[in-house]
VEXTI-56011 format. One line per field, with one value per residue (C-alpha): x, y, z; residue number from 1. Coordinates in nm, 3 decimals. Layout:
N
c1 <- (X;...) $
c2 <- (Y;...) $
c3 <- (Z;...) $
nr <- (NUM;...) $
This chain:
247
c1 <- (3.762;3.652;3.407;3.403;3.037;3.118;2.897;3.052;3.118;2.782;2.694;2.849;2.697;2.361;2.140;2.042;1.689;1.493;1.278;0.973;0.766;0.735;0.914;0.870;1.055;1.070;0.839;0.995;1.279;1.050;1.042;0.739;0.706;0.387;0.285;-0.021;-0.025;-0.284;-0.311;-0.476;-0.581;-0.676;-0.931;-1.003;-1.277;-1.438;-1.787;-1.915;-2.281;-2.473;-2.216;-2.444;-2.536;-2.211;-2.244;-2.455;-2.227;-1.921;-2.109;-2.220;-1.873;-1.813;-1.521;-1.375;-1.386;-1.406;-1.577;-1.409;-1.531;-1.234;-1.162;-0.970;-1.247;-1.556;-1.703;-1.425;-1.431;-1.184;-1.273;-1.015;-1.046;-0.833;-0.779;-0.546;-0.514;-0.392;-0.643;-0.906;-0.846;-0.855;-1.192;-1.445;-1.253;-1.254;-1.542;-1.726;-1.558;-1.589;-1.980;-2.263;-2.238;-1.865;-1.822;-2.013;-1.751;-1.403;-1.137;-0.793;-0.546;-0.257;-0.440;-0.406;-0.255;-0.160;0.098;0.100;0.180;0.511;0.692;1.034;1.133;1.057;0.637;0.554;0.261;0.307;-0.070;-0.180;0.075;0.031;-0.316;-0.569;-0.430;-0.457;-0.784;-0.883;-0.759;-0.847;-1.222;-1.229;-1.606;-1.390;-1.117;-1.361;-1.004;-0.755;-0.456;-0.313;0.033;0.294;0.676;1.023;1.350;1.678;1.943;2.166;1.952;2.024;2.346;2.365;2.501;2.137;2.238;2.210;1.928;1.759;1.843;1.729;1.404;1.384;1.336;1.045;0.868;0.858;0.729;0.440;0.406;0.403;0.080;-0.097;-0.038;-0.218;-0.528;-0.472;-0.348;-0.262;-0.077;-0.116;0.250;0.199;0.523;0.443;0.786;0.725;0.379;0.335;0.327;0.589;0.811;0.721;0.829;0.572;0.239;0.111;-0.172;-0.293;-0.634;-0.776;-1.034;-0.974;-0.791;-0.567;-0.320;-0.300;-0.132;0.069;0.208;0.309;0.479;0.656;0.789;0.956;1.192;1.333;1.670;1.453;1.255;1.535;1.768;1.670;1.318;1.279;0.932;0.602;0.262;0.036;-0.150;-0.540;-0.738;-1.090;-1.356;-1.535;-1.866;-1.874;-1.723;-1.775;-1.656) $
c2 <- (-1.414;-1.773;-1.738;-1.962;-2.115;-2.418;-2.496;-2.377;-2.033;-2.013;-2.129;-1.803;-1.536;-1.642;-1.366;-1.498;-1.621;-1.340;-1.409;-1.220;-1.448;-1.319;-1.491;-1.552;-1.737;-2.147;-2.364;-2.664;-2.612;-2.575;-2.196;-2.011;-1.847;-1.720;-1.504;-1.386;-0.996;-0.782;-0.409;-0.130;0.223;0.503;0.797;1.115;1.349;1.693;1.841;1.558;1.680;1.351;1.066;0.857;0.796;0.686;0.345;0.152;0.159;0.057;-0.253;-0.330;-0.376;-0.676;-0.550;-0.473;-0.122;0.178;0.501;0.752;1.119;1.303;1.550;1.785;1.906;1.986;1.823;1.554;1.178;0.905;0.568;0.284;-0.031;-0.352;-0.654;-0.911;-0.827;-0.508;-0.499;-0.504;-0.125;-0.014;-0.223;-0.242;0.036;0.240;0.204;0.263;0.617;0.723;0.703;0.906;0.979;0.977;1.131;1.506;1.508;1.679;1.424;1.530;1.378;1.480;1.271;0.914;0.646;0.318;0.014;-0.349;-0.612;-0.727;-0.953;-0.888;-1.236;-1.285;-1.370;-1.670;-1.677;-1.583;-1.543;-1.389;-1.092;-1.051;-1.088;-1.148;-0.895;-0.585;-0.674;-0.746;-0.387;-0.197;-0.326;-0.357;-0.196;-0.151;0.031;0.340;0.600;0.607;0.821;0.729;0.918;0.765;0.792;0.845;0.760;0.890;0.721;0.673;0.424;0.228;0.218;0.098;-0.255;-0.488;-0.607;-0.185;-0.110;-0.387;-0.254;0.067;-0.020;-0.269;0.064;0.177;-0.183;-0.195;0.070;-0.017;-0.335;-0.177;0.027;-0.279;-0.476;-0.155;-0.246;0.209;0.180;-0.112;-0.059;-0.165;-0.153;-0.101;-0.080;0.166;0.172;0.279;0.291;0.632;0.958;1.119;0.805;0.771;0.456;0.332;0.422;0.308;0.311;0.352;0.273;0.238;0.303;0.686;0.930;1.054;0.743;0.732;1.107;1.021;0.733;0.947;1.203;0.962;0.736;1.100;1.027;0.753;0.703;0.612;0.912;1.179;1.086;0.870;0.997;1.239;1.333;1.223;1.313;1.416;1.316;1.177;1.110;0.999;0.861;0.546;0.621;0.228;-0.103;-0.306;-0.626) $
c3 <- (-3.634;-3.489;-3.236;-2.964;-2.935;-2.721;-2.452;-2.195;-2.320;-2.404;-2.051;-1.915;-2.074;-2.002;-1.754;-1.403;-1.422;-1.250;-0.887;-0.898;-0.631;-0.266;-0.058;0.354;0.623;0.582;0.755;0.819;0.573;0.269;0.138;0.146;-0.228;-0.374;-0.692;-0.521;-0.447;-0.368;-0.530;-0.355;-0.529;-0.367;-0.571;-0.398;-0.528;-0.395;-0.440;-0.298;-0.186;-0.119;-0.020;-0.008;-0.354;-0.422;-0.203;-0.431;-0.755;-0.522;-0.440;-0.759;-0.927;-0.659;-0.543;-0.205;-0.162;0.115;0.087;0.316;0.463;0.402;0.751;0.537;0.302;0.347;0.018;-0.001;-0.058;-0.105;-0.265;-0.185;-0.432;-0.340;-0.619;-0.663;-1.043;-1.146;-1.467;-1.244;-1.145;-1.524;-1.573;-1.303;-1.093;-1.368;-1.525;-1.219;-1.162;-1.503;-1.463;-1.300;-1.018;-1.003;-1.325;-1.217;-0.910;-0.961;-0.910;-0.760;-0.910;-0.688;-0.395;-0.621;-0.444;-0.613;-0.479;-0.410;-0.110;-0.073;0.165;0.306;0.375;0.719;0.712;0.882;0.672;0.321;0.221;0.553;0.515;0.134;0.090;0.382;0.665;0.436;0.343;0.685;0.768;0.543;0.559;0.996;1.126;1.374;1.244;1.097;1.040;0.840;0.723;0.403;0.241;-0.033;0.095;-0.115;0.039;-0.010;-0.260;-0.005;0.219;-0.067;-0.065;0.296;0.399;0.398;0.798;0.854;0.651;0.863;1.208;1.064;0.937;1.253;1.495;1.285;1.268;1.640;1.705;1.445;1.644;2.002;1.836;1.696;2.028;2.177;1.929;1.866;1.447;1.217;0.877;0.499;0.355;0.012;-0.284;-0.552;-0.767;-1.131;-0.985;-0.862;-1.106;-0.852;-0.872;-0.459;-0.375;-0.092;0.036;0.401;0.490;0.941;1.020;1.378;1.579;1.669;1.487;1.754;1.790;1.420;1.400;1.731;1.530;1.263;1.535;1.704;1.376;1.252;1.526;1.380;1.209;0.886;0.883;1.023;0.815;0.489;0.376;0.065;0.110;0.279;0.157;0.065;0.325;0.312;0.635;0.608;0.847;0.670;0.564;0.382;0.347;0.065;0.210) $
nr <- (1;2;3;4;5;6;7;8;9;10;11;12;13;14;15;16;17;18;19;20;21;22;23;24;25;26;27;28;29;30;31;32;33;34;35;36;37;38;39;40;41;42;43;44;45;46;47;48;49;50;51;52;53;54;55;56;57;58;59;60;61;62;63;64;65;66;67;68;69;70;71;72;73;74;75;76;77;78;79;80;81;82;83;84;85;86;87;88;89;90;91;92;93;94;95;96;97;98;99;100;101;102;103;104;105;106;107;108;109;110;111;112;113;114;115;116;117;118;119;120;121;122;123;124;125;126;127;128;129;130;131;132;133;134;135;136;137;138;139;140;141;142;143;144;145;146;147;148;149;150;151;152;153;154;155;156;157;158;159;160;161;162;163;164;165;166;167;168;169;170;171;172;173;174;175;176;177;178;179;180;181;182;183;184;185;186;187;188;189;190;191;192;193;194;195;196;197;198;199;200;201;202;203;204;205;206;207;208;209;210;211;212;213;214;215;216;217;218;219;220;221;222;223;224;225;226;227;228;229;230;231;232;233;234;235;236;237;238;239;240;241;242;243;244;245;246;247) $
């Protein structure tokens, strides 16, 4: 059978070039793309004696890092890592925990945390919202707690019409904003798809200066459409006090 190889036939069965930059709003009709993401990692351990010891081979790999006090053990810490290339968690990162004195702890790997910065297309600043407010968060003296949990939502948020998924995820963004305006919690959104060992979808991360706005902005964000009626699961849940910022 003749096959029809002209040009134009060829023409349609070629894929769509894939997108993978982030993308924010336009400034002055020029799009705002970047490749640039950052990737944060969260280890927890327990029998955790002398914290302290732990400080001076985070700052020696040169990364920015956090060592938290977890509140919900009594020998618990969590060690945050943040890099803009992935390979940097299975090199320094690792290399680091897979040493004394990491290495005579007991890790927990149910408490691992992994995802990356997106954007959702509205940033006025690309780079600020992918790579520098994160940072600045997560490493704020000023902004000692934190509560950190991975999120899965239903299939059939999914499935809704884009203009209703944004109203609906519009409800719970305000009410993140109306507690950053406050100076009581900021957020890291993270993306962890094909990330995550329990195929979560995001982690978020609340830091702020006491611990008590931070678990009333949990309470009050499970009243929203998005949580009542489109969330799988939530948690677990890791809250920490900073002990040290690698900055």
């Amino acid at each position: 059978m003749h096959k029809d190889n002209t040009p134009a036939k060829q023409a349609k069965i070629q894929p769509e070039p894939l997108h993978l930059r982030e993308v924010g709003t336009p400034i002055n009709g020029e799009p705002q793309v970047s490749t640039r993401r950052l990737f944060f990692q969260l280890h927890v351990f327990e029998d955790c004696l002398e914290p302290d010891v732990l400080v001076e081979p985070l700052v020696n790999t040169g990364l920015h890092a956090v060592l938290y006090d977890e509140l919900n053990h009594p020998t618990g810490i969590g060690v945050l890592f943040m890099a803009e290339e992935a390979t940097t968690l299975i090199t320094k990162a690792r290399h680091t925990l897979a040493a004394p004195p990491f290495l005579e702890l007991s890790y927990r790997p149910e408490m691992t945390m992994v995802g990356r910065t997106y954007s959702s297309g509205r940033e006025p600043n690309l780079e600020e919202s992918l790579i520098n407010k994160p940072r600045r968060n997560a490493l704020n003296p000023d902004f000692p707690w934190a509560i950190w949990y991975p999120l899965r939502r239903k299939a059939e948020f999914y499935r809704l019409e884009p203009r209703e998924r944004g109203r609906i995820l519009g409800e719970h963004a305000m009410l993140g904003r109306s507690y950053a305006g406050g100076g009581y919690a900021s957020d890291i959104r993270l993306a962890c798809f094909g990330l995550d060992t329990n195929d979560n979808e995001f982690v978020i991360g609340l830091v702020g200066p006491e611990l008590y706005p931070l678990s009333r902005l949990v309470q009050d964000m499970r009243q929203t459409e998005q949580t009542t009626k489109y969330i799988e699961s939530l948690g677990p849940f890791f809250v920490g006090k900073v002990r040290k910022q690698c900055l």
